[in-house]
C-alpha positions in Angstrom: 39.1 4.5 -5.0 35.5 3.1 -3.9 33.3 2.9 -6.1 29.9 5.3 -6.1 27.8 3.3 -7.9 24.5 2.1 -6.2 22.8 -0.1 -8.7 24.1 -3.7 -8.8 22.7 -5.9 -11.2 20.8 -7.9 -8.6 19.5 -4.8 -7.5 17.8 -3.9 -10.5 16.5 -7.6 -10.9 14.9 -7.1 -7.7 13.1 -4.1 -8.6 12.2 -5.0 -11.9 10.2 -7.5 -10.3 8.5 -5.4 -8.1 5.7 -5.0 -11.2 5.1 -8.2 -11.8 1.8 -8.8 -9.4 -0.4 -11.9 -8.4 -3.0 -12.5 -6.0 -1.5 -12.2 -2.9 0.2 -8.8 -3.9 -0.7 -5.7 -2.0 0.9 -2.3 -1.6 2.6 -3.6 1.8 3.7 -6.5 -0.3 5.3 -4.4 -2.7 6.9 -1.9 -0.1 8.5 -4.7 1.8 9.7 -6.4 -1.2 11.2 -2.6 -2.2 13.3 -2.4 1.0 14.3 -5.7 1.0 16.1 -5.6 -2.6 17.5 -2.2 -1.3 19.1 -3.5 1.9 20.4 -6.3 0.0 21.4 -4.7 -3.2 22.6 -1.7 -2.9 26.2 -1.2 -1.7 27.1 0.2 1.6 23.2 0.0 2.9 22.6 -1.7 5.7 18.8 -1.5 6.2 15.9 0.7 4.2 11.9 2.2 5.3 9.3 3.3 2.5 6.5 5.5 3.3 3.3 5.7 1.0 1.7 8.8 1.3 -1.9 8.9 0.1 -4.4 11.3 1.4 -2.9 12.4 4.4 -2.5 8.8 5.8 1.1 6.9 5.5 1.6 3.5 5.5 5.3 2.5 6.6 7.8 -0.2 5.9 11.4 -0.9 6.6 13.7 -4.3 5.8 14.2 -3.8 10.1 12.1 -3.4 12.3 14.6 -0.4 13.8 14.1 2.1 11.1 9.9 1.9 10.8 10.6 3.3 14.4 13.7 6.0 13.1 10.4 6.8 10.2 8.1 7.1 13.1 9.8 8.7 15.7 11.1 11.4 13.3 7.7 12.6 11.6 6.9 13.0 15.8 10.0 15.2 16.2 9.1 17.0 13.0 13.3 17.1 11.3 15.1 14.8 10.0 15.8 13.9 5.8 12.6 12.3 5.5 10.7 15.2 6.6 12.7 17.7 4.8 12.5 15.7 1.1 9.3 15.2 1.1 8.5 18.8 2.0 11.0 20.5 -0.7 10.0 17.1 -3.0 14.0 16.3 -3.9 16.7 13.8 -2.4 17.8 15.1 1.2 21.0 13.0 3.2 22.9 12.9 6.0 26.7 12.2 5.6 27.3 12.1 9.0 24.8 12.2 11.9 27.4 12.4 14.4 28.4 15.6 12.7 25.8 17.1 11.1 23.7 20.1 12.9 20.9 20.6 11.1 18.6 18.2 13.0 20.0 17.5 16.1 16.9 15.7 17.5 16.7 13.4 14.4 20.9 12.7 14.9 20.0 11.8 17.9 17.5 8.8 17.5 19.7 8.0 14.6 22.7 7.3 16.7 20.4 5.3 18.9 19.0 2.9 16.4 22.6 2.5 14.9 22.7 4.6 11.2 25.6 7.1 10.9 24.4 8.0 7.3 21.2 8.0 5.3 20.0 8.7 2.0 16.4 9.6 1.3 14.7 9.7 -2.2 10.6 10.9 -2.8 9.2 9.3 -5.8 5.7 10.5 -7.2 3.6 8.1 -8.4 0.6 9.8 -8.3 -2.4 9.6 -6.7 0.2 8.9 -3.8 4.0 9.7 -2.9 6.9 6.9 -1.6 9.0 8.6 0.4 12.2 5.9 0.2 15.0 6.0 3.0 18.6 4.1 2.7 20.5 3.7 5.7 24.3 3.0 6.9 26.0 1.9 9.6 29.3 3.8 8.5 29.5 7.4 7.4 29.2 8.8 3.8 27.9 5.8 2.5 26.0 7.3 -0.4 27.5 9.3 -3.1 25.8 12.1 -4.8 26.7 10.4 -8.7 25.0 6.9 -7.3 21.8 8.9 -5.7 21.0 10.4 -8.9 21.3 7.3 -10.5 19.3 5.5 -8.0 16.8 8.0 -7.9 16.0 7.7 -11.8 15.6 4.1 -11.3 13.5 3.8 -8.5 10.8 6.7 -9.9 11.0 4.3 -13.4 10.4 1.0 -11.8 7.7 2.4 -8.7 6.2 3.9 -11.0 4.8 0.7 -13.4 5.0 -1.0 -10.1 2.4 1.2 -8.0 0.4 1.6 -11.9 0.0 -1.8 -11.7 -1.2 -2.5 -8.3 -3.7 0.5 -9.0 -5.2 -1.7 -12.4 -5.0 -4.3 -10.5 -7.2 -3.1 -7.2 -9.2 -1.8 -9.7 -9.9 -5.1 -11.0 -10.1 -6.9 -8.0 -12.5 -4.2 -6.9 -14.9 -5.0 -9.7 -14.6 -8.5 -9.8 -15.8 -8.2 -6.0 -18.6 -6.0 -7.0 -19.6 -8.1 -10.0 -19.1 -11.2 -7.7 -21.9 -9.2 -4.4 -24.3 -8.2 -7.4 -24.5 -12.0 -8.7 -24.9 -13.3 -5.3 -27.5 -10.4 -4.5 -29.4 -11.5 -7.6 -29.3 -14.9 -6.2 -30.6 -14.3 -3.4 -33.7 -12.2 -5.0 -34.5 -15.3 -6.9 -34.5 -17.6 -4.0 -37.0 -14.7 -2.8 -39.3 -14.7 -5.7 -39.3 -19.0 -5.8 -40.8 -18.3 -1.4 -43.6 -15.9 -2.6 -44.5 -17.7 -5.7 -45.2 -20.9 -4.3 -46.6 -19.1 -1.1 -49.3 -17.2 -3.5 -49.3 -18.7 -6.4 -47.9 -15.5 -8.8 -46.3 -14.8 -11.6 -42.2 -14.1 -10.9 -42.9 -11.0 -12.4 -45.2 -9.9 -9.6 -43.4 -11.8 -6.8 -40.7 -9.4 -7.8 -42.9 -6.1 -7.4 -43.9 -7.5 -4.4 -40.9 -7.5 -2.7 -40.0 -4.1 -4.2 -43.3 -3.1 -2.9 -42.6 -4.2 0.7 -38.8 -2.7 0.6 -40.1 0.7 -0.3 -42.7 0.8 2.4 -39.5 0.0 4.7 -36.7 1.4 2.9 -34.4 -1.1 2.6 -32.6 -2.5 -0.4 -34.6 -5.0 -2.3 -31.1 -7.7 -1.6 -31.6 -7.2 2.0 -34.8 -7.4 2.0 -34.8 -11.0 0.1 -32.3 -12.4 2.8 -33.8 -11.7 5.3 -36.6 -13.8 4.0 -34.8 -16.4 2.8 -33.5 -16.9 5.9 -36.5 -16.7 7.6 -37.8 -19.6 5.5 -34.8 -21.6 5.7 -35.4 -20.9 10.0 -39.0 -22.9 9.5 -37.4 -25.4 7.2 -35.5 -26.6 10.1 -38.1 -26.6 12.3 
């Protein structure tokens, strides 16, 4: 008798490490990595696509470049499993697509890009959605006992891995901020040092002065400081 488990051991490894986040990591990064330890751990898949839903926009990824086009070319169609479990928000499959009748369109492209069965799982992991599809080359691939099983793992690990990458943008996003702010306040010294030792004022009142000038144009006080540091660096050269 086959077996029905889905979850191999190398599997979970693979998707355990899906958390674990450095520079380079992005929510591409961690969607390709995702199918990747699908198609190669889980048994019977021959390929796997992710969606990320988040405010109405989806960003796709599959371990071949044939399913991102099965993902695509069914949300055109408008049937198929990953439209249907995303829409009733539980796992939706297709044992057979050379007998099944529900979305004939969807069997359709199926059998054209190769899959004869497919699994598909929606995880929440809120602010955004993962809409996660396994697919076969053979029919019945995927038991009901494994997808359960599967499903519980993948909303447990997603869900510390797409927490992370938030905490992490959100870090990155400030240290960028903090990073434009020093160089802004760089710049408005560099600024103050031109009209001090043009007229001789305190930095104090070199400072109102170019807050003065920035209201009268209504531009940011930063702005306004580059463009007249670079207009004395222009002279310099001259």
């Amino acid at each position: 008798m086959e077996s029905t488990a889905m979850i191999t051991p190398g599997l979970a490894r693979d998707l355990a490490t899906l958390g674990r986040l450095s520079e380079d990591t992005s929510t591409e990064s961690v969607l390709r990595g995702l199918t990747t330890a699908l198609a190669a751990g889980v048994p019977g898949c021959s390929g796997a696509s992710a969606e990320h839903w988040r405010d109405q926009r989806v960003l796709v990824s599959g371990s071949h470049s044939e399913l991102i086009m099965l993902v695509e070319g069914e949300r055109e169609l408008g049937e198929g499993p990953s439209i249907e479990a995303r829409k009733i928000g539980a796992r939706a499959s297709v044992t057979d697509v050379l007998t099944d009748s529900r979305w004939p369109r969807y069997d359709a492209l199926a059998t054209r890009w190769g899959v004869r069965s497919a699994l598909v799982v929606p995880i929440d992991v809120a602010p955004a959605e993962l809409v996660v599809g396994l697919y076969s080359v053979r029919p019945g691939a995927f038991s009901a006992q494994g997808a359960h099983s599967l499903t519980d793992m993948l909303t447990e690990q997603l869900g510390v891995a797409m927490a992370n990458m938030s905490e992490f943008d959100e870090v990155r996003t400030d240290a960028a901020q903090l990073q434009a702010a020093l160089a802004g306040r760089s710049v408005i010294d560099q600024a103050k040092g031109i009209i001090m030792q043009t007229s001789g004022c305190t930095p104090e009142a070199a400072f109102e002065e170019l807050r003065r000038i920035s209201q009268h144009h209504q531009v940011k006080v930063a702005d306004l400081a580059r463009l007249l540091v670079d207009e004395h660096q222009r002279k310099s050269r001259r």
